[in-house]
N, C-alpha and C positions, 0 to 999 in steps of 0.2 A: 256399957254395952258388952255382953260376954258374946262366948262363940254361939252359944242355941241359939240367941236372939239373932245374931248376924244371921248364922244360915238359914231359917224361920224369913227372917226378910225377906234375904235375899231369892229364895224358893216362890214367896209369895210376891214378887216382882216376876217371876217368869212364869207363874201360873196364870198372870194380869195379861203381860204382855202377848200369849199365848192365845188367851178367851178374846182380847181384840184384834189381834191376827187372823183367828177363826170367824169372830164378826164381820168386819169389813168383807171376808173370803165372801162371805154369804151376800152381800152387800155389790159385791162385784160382778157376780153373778145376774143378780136381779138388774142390776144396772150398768152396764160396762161399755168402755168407752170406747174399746176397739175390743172386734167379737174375737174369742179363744181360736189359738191356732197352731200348729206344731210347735212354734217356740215357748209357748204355754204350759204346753204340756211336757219339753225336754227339761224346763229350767227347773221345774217342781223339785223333783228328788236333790239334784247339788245347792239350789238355795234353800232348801230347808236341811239339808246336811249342814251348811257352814251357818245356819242360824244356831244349832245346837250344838256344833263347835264354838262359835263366839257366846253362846248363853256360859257351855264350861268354863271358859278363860276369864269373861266377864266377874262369875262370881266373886275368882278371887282378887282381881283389881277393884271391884266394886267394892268388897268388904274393907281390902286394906285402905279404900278412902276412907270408908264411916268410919271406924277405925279411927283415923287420923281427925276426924272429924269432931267424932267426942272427944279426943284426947284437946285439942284445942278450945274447947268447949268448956273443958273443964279449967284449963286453965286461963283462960279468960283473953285467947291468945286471936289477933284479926283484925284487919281496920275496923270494921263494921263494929266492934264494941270499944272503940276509941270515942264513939260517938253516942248521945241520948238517945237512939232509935228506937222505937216500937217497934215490934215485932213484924208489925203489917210492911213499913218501908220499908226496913231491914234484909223483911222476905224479899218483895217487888224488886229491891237493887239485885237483890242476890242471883235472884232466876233471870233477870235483864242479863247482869254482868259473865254467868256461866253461860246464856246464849252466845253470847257474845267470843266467848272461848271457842265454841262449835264454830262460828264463824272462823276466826282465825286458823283453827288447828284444820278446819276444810279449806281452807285457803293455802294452808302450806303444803295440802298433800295432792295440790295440783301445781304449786309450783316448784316443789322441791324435787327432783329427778327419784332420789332415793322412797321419796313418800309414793308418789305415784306411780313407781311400779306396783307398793301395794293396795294404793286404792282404786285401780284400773281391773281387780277385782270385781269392783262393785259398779263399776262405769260399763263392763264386758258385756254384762246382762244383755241379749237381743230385743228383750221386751220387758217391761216395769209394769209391775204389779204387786199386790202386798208383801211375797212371796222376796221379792227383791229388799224389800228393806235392812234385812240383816244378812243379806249377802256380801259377808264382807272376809277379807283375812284376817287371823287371829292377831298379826302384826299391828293393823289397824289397829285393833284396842286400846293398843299399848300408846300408838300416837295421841288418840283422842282423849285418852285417860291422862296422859302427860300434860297437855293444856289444858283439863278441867282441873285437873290436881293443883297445878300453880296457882285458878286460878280461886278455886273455894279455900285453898290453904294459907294464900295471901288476905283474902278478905274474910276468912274466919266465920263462913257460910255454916249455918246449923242446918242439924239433921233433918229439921222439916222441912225450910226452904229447901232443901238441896231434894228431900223425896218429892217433891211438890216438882220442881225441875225436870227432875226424870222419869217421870211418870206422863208430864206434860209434853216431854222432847220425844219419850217412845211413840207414844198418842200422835202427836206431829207429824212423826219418820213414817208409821204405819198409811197415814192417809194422804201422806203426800207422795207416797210411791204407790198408792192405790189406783186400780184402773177403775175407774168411776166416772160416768157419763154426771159431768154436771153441768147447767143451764149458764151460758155465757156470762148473761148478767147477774150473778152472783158468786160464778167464778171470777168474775172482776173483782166484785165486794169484798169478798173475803181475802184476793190478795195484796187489798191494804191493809188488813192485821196479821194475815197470815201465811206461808209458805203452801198452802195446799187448795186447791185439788192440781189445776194444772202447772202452777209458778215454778214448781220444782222439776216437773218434765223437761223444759227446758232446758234445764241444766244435764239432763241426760241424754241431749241431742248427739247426733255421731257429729257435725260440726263444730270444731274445738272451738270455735265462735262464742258457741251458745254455750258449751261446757264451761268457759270461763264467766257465766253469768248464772242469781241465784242461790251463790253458796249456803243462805241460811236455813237454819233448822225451825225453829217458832216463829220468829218476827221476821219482815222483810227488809226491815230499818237500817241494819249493814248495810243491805246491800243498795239501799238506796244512799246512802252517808257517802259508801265509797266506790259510788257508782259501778254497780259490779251488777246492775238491776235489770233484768229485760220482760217486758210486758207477758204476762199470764196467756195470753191471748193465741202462742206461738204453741204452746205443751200438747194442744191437744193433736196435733198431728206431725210433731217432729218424726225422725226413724230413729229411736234410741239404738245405744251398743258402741261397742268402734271397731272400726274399719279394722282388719286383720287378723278378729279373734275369735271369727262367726265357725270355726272348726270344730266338731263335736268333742273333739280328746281335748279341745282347752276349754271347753264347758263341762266337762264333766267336774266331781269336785274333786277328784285326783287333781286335775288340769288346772283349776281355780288354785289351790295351795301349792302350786307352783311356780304359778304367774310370773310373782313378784321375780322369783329367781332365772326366769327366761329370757333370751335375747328379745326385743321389740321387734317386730315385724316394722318393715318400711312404711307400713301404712300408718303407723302410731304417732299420728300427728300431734296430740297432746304431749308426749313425748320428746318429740321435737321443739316442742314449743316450751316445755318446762325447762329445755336445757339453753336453751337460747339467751345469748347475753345481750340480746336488744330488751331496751325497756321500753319498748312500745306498746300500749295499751289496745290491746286489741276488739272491738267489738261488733256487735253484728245485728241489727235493726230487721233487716232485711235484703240489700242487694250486696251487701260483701264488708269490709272492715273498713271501721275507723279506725285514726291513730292517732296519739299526739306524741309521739318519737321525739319531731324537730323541737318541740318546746321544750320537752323532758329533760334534754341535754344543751340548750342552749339556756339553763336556768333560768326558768321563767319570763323569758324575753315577751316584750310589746305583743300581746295579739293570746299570750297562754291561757286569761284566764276566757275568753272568748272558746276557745278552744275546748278547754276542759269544759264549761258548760253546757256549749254544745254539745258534748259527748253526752253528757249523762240526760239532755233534756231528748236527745237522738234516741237513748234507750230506752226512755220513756214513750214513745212514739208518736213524740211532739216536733214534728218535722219540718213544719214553717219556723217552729220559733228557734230550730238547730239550723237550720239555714241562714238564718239572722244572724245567727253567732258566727257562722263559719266564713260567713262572706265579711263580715267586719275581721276578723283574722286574716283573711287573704290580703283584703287590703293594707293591714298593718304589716304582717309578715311577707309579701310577694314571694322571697328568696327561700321558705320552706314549702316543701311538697304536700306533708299532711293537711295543712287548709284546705288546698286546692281538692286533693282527693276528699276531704269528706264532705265539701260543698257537693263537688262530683254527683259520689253516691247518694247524697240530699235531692239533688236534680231529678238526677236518672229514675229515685224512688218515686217521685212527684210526676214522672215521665215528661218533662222535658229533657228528651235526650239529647239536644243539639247542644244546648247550653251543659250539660252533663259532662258531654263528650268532650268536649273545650276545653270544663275543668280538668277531669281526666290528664288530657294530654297534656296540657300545664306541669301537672304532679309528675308527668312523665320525662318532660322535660328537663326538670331539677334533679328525679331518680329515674332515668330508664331501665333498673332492675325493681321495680316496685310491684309487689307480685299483685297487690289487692287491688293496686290502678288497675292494673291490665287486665285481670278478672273485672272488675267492673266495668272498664269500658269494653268486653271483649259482651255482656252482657246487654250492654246497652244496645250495640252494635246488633247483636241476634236478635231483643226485641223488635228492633226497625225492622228486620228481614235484609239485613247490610249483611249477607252471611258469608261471604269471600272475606273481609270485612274481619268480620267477627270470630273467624277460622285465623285467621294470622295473627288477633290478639290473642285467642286460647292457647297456640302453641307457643308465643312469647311466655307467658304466663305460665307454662309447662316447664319449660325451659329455666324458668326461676324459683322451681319446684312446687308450683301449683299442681295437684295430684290429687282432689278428692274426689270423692263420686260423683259431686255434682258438677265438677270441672269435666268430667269426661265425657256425663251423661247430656251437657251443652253441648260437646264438642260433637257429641252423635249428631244432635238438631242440624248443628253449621255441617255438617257432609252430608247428610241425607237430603237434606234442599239442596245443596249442591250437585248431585248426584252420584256419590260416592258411597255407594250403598255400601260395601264389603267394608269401607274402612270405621261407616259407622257401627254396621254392626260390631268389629271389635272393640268402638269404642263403648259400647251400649256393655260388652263382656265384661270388660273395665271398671267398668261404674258396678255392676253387678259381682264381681268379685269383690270390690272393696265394698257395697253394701248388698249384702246378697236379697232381703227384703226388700230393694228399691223396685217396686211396683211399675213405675212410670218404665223405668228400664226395660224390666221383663216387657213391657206391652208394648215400646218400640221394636225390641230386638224381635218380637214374634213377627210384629206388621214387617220390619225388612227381612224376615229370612221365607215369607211366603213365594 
């Protein structure tokens, strides 16, 4: 492979990637999942600026793979020709195995502090649409080319399976950040082979929850392996962005190639969460977090693998049979908290709240700084209309730096039935500065300032 033919390629990969950018655009229009609106039309110009900054940088780490590519090629250098293979397995391992890498290398640049200030980038976005796909830092590149490099250069991946990969992965990325109105029941289907239309939204919720679930590019199979999986079913009405970066000078794309290099904002929860030396497994079904912390660190004690399974069968939104699991844990484990809490929020999901709230307070018992009990039973507490109640668990739960939008925009509900109108409204501000699109907010804060 000389240089014309590289750059010939590589030209004809951003000419590809470009005309199905433009397609979908058209596609999203005719069909779209939420109608165009200021943040639509502000993100156009800076995510199409850092697409064709990332197209420049691209070329020349893309080249120096192939590059590397034929030259092992030629020498006859790679697991994959240690073995008989056809060309057909060979490929099929090869595009599995390099997925696979995207999984990983997106998994460390949510948990490594240093990665995620630069891919908080592309998590910054107010609203996802095709336009967001290549919204990323040039730094990024460098990461994700780092773990595909290792991982075609260890298995000796040729140039076709590898162009077949990314070509497939661009394809992927474009329609799974695509805003496309598509019909429930095959948005289902498709997110058992696939990462898109809504599977992926999820993972760009401003709930670090959700952000921690979803990570893959093609297949969803990671993320079901290693339980990192939450139902398709949530994407189509998260609030994507995060909390503390909705200011028009850090959306601009000055602002974006800065990012990485800026202090966090308080409200950069994912941040928080990537530096944190708990290994508690955090996830989010629907009424607040699971955990499996106490098993984690008591290695694998009596009651863990109940535990673990119920996690991931919980993120599947299979909620009687993760109740199953969690309450055979409690009983084996009584002396950890996380059982108790994810039966809890098993309950409470299910609305039994009395039996919810029991667990809850159990969890509370063992840990009374346990932030996600007290949100959830401070939850459970507001659905009853227990609002006195449910106002003394929110501020617990504040107090142990519970602090998201939707911690605040409850805490409005419990003062407004109370009748503390002035303090819900600033609690209604709260919620709205840290997510300034929160709907629900704006439409409380109007009805208490009449």
């Amino acid at each position: 492979m000389n240089v014309s033919t590289l750059v010939q390629t590589n030209l004809s990969t951003i000419g590809a990637i470009l005309s199905m950018m433009a397609g979908i655009a058209l596609l999203e229009t005719a069909l779209p999942l939420h109608a165009p609106g200021r943040w639509h039309r502000a993100h156009r110009r800076p995510n199409l600026g850092l697409t064709l900054i990332t197209f420049a940088s691209n070329v020349f780490l893309n080249g120096a793979l192939l590059l590397l590519l034929a030259a092992l090629e030629r020498s006859g250098l790679g697991v994959l020709r240690w073995f008989s293979l056809g060309p057909i397995p060979a490929g099929v391992i090869a595009v599995v195995a390099l997925d696979f890498s995207f999984y990983l290398a997106h998994v460390a640049m949510h948990k490594v502090p240093a990665f995620w200030k630069v891919h908080r980038v592309h998590h910054s976005d107010p609203v996802v649409d095709v336009t967001t796909t290549i919204r990323q830092h040039p730094l990024e590149g460098l990461i994700r080319y780092a773990f595909m490099t290792a991982c075609a250069a260890a298995l000796g991946v040729g140039l076709i399976p590898f162009t077949v990969y990314r070509t497939w992965s661009a394809l992927a990325g474009l329609l799974e950040h695509a805003n496309l109105r598509v019909p429930s029941g095959l948005d289902g289907a498709l997110s058992l082979v696939a990462t898109w239309p809504n599977l992926h939204k999820v993972h760009h919720s401003r709930d670090a929850r959700e952000t921690d679930t979803n990570y893959g590019n093609i297949f969803p199979w990671f993320d079901w392996l290693f339980s990192t999986y939450t139902p398709s079913s949530r994407g189509a009405t998260v609030a994507c962005g995060l909390d503390g970066f909705d200011d028009p000078d850090l959306q601009s794309t000055a602002g974006l190639l800065a990012m990485p290099f800026r202090d966090a904002p308080a409200s950069d929860a994912r941040l928080r969460s990537a530096m944190a030396t708990s290994r508690r497994r955090l996830l989010a079904p629907t009424l607040a977090l699971l955990s499996v912390a106490g098993v984690a660190a008591a290695g694998a004690p009596p009651g863990a693998a109940e535990l673990e399974r119920g996690v991931r069968l919980a993120r599947r939104g299979a909620v009687s049979e993760a109740l199953a699991l969690f309450e055979r844990a409690a009983r084996r484990r009584p002396d950890l908290p996380e059982p108790h809490l994810n039966r809890g929020l098993m309950l409470a999901q299910s609305g039994r709240h009395a039996e919810a709230q029991a667990a809850l307070r159990q969890a509370l018992a063992l840990d009374p700084e346990m932030p996600q009990a007290l949100e959830g039973l401070a939850l459970s507490l507001l659905l009853e209309q227990r609002n006195g109640e449910a106002l003394a668990a929110y501020r617990r739960a504040m107090l142990q730096g519970a602090s998201s939008a939707d911690t605040h925009y409850n805490l409005a509900i419990a003062l407004a039935r109370l009748g503390e109108l002035e303090r819900a409204a600033q609690a209604c501000r709260d919620a709205i500065r840290l997510r300034p699109g929160m709907a629900q907010a704006h439409a409380l804060l109007e009805e208490l300032e009449r």
